[in-house]
N, C-alpha and C positions, 0 to 999 in steps of 0.2 A: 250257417257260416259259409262264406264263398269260398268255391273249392278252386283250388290256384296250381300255376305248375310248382311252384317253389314246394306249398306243402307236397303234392303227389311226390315229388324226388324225396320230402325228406321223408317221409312214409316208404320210399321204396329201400331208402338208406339202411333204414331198421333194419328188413330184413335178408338186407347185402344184395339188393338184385341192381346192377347197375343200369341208369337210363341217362345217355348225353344224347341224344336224338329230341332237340325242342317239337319237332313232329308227332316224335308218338308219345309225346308227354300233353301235348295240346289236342291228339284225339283223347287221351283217358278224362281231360275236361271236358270235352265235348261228354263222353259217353256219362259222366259224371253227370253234368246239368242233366242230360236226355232222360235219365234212370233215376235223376231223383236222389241220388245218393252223396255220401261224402268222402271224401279223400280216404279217411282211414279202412272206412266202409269197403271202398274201390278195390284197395293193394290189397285187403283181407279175400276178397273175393279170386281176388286175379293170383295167388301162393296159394290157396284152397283147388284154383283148379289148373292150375301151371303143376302142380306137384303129382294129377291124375293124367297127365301128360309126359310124365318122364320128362320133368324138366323145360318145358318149352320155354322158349328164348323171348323177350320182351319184344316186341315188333309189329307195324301197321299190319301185315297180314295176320297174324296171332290175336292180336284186339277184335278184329274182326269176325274172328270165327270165338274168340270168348265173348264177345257181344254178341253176336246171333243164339252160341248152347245155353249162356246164362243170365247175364243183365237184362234180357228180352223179356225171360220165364219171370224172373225176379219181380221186375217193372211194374206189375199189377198187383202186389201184395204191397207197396209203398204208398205211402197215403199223403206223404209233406216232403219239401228236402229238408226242414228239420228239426228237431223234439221242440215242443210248447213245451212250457209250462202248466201244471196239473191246473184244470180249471177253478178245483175249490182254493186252489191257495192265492188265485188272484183274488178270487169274491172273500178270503178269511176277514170274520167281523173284526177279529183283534186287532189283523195290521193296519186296520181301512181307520180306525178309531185313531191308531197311531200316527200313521200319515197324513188324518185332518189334523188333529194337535202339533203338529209338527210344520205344516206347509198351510202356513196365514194367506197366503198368494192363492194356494189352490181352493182353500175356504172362499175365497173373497170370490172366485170364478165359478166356482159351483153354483154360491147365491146371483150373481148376476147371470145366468144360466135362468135359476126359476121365476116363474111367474108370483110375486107377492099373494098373498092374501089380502082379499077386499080392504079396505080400511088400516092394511099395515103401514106402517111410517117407515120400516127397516129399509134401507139403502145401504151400497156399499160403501164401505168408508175408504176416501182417499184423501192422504198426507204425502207430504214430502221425502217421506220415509218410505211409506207403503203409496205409490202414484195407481192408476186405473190404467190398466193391460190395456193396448190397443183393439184388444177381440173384445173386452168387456163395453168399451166407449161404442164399439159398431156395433153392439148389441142395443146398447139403449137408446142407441141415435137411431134404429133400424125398428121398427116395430114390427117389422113382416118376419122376422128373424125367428122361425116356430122351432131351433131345434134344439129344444130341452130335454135334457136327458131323463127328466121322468118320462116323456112320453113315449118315450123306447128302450128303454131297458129297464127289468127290474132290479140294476144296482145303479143307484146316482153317480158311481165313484166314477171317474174315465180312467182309461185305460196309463197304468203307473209307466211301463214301456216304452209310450209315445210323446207323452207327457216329460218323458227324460230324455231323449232322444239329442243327440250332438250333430255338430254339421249343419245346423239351418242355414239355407239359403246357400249352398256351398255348389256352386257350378260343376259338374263332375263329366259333362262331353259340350264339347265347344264343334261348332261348325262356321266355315268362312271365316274371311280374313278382313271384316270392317273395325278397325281402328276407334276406340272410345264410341262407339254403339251404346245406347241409353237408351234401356230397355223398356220405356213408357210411350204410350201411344201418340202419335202426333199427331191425329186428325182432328180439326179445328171443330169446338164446341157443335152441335145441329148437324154434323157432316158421318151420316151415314154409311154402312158398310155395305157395298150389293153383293146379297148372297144368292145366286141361284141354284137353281139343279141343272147340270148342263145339257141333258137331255130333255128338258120342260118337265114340268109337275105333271103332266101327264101320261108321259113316256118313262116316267119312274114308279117306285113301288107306294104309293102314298097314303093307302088305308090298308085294314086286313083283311084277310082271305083264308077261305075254309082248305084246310090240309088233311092228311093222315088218310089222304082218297086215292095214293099213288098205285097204278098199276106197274106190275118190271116190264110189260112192252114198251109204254111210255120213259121207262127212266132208261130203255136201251135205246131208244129212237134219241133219246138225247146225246147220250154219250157217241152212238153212231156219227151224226151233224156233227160234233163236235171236232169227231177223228176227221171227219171227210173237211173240213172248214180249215182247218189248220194246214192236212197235208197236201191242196190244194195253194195255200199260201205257201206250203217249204219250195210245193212243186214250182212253181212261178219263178220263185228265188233265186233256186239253186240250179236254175233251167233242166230239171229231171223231167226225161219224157214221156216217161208212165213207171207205176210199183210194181209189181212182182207179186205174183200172189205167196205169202209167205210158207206156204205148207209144199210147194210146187218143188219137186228133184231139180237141180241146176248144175250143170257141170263146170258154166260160167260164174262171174260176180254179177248179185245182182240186188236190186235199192227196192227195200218193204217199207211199207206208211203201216203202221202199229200203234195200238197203247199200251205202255207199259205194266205189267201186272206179277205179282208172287203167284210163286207156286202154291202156295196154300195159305194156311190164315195166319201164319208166322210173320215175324220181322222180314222185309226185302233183306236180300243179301245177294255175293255176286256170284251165287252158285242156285239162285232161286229165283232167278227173273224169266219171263216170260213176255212175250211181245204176241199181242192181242189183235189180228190184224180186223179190219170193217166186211161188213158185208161186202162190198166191190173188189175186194179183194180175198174173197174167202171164208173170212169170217175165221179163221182159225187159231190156235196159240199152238206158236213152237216157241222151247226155250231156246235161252242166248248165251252165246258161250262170249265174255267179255275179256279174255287174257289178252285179245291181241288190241285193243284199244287203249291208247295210248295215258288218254283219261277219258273221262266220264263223270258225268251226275245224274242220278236216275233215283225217279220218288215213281209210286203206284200214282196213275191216272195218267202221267205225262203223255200228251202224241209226243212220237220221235219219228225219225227217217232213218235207216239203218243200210248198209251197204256191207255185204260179204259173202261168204259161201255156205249153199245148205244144199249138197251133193246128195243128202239121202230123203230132203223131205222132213226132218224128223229134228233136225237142231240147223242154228243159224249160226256161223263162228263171223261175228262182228268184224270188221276192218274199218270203218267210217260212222260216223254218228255224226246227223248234223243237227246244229243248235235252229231253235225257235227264232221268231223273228216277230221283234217287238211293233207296238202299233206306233203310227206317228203323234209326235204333240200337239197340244191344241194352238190355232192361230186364231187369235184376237184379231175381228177387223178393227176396231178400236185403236188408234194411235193415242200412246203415253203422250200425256203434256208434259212438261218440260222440267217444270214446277211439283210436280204431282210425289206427295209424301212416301215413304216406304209404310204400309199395312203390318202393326204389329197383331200378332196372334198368339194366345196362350191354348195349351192343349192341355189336359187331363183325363186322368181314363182311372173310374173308381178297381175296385171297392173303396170307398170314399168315410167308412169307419174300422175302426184297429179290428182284428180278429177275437177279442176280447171283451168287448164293447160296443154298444150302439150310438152311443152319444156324438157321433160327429164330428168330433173334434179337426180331422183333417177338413175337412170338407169348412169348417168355418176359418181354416187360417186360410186357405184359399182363397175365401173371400177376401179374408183380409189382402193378403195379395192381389186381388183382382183390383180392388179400390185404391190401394199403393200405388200398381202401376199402371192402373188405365188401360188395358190393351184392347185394342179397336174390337175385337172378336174375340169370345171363350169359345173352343170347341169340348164339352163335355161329351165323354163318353163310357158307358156301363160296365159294371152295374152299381146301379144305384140305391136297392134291397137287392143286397147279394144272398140269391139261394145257398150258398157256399158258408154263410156266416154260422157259426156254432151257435147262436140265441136263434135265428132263424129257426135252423134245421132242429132245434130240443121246444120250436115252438112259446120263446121265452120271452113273446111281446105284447102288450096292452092294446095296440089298435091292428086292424086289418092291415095289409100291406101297401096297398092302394092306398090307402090315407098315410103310411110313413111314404111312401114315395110322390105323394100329394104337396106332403108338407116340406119336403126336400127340395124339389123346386122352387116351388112358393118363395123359400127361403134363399136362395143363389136370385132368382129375380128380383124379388125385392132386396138384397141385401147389394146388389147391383146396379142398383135403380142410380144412384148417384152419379153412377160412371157411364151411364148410355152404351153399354157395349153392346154388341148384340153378343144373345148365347145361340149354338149350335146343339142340342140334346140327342146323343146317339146310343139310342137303344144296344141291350148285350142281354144274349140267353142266358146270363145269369141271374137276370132281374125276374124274380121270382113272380112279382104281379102280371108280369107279361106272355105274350106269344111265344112257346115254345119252338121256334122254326126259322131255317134258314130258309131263302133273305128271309130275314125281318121287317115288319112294319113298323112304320115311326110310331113313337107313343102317341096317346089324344090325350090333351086337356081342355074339356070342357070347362074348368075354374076360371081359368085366366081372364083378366079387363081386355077388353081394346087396345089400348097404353101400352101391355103388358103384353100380347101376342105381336104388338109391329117388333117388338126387339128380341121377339123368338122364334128358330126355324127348327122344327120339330121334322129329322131325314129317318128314312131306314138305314139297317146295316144290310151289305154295305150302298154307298152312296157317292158319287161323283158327284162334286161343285164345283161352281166356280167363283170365285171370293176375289172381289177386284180385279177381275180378267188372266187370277192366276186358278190352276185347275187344284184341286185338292181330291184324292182317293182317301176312304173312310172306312174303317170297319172295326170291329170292338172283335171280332173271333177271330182265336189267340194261332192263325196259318201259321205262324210263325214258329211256336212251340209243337204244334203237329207234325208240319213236317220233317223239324229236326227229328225227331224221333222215327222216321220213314225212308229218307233219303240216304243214298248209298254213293261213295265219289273216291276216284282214283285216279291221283295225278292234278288235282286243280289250286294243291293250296289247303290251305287250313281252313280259310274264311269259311265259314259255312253260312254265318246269316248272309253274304253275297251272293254264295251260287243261289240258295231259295229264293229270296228276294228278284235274283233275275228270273227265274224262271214262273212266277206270278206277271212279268210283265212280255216277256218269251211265250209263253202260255193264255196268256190273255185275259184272264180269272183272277179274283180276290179270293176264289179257293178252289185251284186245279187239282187237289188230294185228292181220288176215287182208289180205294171206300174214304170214307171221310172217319175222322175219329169218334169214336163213339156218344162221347156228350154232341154232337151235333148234328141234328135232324132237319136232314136236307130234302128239300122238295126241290126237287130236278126242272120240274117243268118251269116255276118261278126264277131257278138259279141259270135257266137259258136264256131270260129277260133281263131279269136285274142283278144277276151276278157273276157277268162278264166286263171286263174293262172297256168300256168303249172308245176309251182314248190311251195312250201313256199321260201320267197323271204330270205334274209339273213339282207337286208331292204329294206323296201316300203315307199315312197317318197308319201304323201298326199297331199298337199295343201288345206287349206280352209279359207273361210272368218271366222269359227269358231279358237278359243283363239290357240295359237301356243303349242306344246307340243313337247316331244319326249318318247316313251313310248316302254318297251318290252311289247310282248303279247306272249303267250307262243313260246319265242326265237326270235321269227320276231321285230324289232326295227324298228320301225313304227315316222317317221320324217313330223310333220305339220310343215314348215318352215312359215306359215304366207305369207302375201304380201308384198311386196315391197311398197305399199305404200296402205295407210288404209282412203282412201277420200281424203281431203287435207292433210293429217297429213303423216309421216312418218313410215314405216312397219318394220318389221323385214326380214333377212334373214339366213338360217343353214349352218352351216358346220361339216363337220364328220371329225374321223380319223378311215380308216380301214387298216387289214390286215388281210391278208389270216391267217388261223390258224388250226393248226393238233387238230387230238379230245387230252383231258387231258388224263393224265394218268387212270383213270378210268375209260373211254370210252365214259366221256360223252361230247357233244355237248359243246364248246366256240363258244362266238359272234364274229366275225369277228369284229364289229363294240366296238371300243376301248372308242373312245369318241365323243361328240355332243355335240353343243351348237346353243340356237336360240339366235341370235344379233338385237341388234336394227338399224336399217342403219345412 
């Protein structure tokens, strides 16, 4: 259930604690999504430990320090934000008996699902009563169409959840303001999409590479470059004439180049920060004292530039923080023709079956959708065998994994094949057949025809393109969701996917968090080649299990499409409309990116 400020107030109502501050009603959502938790969950937590308090009073500084003593501690003994249902009572034989005698429709989808038996005559029967489902007609007009739910799960039934599911096709985040937009591709029949990598196929990550060889001299010489690279850009910036070595007695003010860091292996908070200065400057950590800073945003890894007093050597009391400074845009030397169509794009980002089920089901209305609207490019991205899936992890499959993610594909290409789009396939460390390791290498398929690899580009995560002369940033690891749960801010607003979001392009990284979160095993030496931003992107493609959005951030248009499917329930997926575009008459910058919409599947 999404946890909302309405419920939180009436949850606090109950227990008479009054909250008219929309502020610190929209951090307890924040701390709510971060922790995993629910509304009720929340206000029980927060009178359990307000009342070991002697009463403490509702407020941003008080959420703070009860997010740091307990929601932190809490946060690893939580496993969903919210109850499934028991496994055996979706698999029970009785109701599964019921539900075929009952749903003639769903009978009739099942058998166009399997593959007949040699010499059978049985077809599906279609009347004017009972017509042939648009999925089942693409099934049989589709031969390449391998995914039967025998050959992945041991129960035929799909998932009842998904299958019930309300809202299809219901637009739920709108971006831009084009007037009657028709959401189908308009590139004339033979009229291809050029995808490149914008750094050449050679200067990206393109096959794999042996890991798990890392030394900590090598991952400090990384993060070193990394401090010194940035605060050389602040220095240039902000015309500062040299750092301060941050450990040094000063009876004046004076400006440190640092990286952010906690004092120990707890939650950041702002009585726990620490500023990490570089070899050139010391190499030392003093903590930061941030009362007198007006605001602030601060996550572990961040370089910052700091300005204040540290009279004894031993603490820094902050007066100035200056912000990162993003890369510039890409310039097309290519001049737009006149004429030249708007580039539709669909985005999806698995796990691509219910949580209950392997059968597919999302993943084949997508097609169906793909075929509906034609859209010049699908960017797919993982996972596509989700490690995460409960059949997976209890081991409750018939073929190797390779061969379900074999036939997963197989299955979106040829079931595509009518529409000529091109697909984009972007690997995710959840995909269980694959490289355990950040960046990621792009999958290989050796199956594929000739025919069938010109209309596929097979990237790493993550990966910078360029698609019609506009730039696209790519990544399947869920930054997004990490660093809400790390980043600490006072005084900027509520937005929190904003300030993270800038600071990915302030930072220069598709993943600036050091340490990084636990499910993510980062090879430092490869994320100093292929996991820095080389450009500001024109859009950057997010994905996360956090709320779906579409957001400018200074210029970059920033696409959380959501999941394809959200447990047993049904997810959302995006689509764009871009086109290349000359600056305005005034020189300034236009967005390539015309319009967006997240959809519900």
């Amino acid at each position: 259930m999404e946890v909302t400020e309405e419920s939180l107030k009436s949850e606090l109502e109950m227990f008479g604690i009054p909250c008219k501050e929309e502020s610190v009603l929209g951090k307890m959502v924040e701390q709510c999504i971060c922790n995993r938790i629910q509304a009720d969950e929340m206000v029980l937590e927060w009178v359990a430990y307000s009342s070991t308090k002697n009463g403490l009073q509702l407020s941003m500084a008080s959420l703070e320090q009860f997010d740091h003593e307990v929601l932190t501690k809490n946060h690893k003994s939580k496993q969903s934000f919210r109850k499934e249902e028991p496994y055996s009572r979706t698999l029970d034989i009785n109701s599964l008996q019921d539900l075929i005698k009952a749903e003639e429709e769903e009978e009739n989808l099942l058998d166009s699902y399997c593959t007949p038996a040699k010499g059978s005559q049985k077809r599906v029967l279609t009347t004017p009563e009972h017509p042939q489902s648009k999925r089942s007609a693409v099934l049989l007009t589709s031969p390449g169409l391998l995914l039967s739910p025998a050959s992945f799960s041991p129960s035929l039934t799909p998932s009842q959840k998904y299958s019930q599911r309300g809202a299809k096709g219901e637009v739920v985040v709108t971006f831009g303001a084009i007037q009657g937009t028709r959401w189908v591709g308009r590139k004339a029949p033979g009229v291809g999409v050029q995808v490149d990598f914008l750094e050449g196929l050679e200067d990206s990550l393109h096959c794999s590479y042996k890991y798990m060889f890392q030394r900590l001299r090598d991952v400090r010489n990384v993060l070193t470059e990394k401090v010194e690279e940035l605060g050389e850009v602040l220095r240039s910036h902000f015309n500062i004439e040299e750092f301060s070595p941050v450990s040094l007695p000063a009876q004046d003010s004076i400006t440190v180049l640092g990286q952010v860091c906690c004092d120990s292996n707890g939650k950041l908070n702002a009585q726990s920060v620490l500023l990490e200065a570089g070899p050139e400057q010391g190499g030392q950590q003093v903590p930061v004292v941030l009362s007198e800073l007006k605001e602030y945003s601060l996550f572990p890894g961040q370089v910052v530039v700091m300005e204040g007093m540290n009279t004894t050597g031993r603490k820094l009391v902050a007066s100035k923080l200056y912000e990162g400074v993003p890369l510039p845009f890409y310039t097309s030397e290519v001049k737009m023709e006149g004429d030249e169509e708007p580039t539709n794009v669909l985005v999806a980002c698995g796990p691509y079956t219910p949580s209950d089920s392997l059968t597919f089901d999302p993943l084949l209305d997508l097609i169906n959708i793909i075929v509906r609207d034609r859209p010049d490019i699908c960017i797919l991205l993982g996972p596509y065998v989700d490690s995460k899936h409960e059949q997976i992890e209890k081991a409750q499959v018939t073929e190797t994994f390779e061969a379900i993610f074999t036939r997963c594909i197989e299955s979106i290409v040829d079931g595509t094949r009518s529409v000529g789009c091109r697909l984009v396939f972007v690997p995710s460390q959840r995909d269980i057949h694959h490289h355990f390791i950040y960046p990621q290498p792009p999958f290989t398929l050796p199956g594929l025809s000739k025919d069938q690899a010109q209309r596929v580009t097979l990237v790493p995560d993550p990966c910078t393109l360029l698609i019609d002369g506009v730039t696209f940033g790519l990544t399947s690891t869920d930054i997004l969701f990490h660093m809400s749960a790390e980043e600490i801010s006072s005084g900027t607003g509520s937005d929190r996917f904003s300030r993270i979001l800038k600071h990915m392009l302030t930072q220069r990284s598709y993943y600036p968090l050091y340490p990084p979160a636990e499910e993510v095993n980062m090879d430092y030496e490869k994320f100093q080649s292929f996991g820095q931003l080389p450009i500001t992107p024109d859009v950057l493609i997010v994905p996360s299990e956090l709320r779906y959005f579409v957001k400018d951030v200074i210029g970059c248009v920033f696409v959380n499409p959501g999941r394809l499917t959200k447990g047993q329930a049904g997810g959302t997926y995006g689509r764009l409309l871009i086109q290349r575009n000359a600056p305005s008459g005034d020189g300034k910058r236009v967005s390539p990116c015309l319009a967006a919409h997240v959809v519900k599947i």
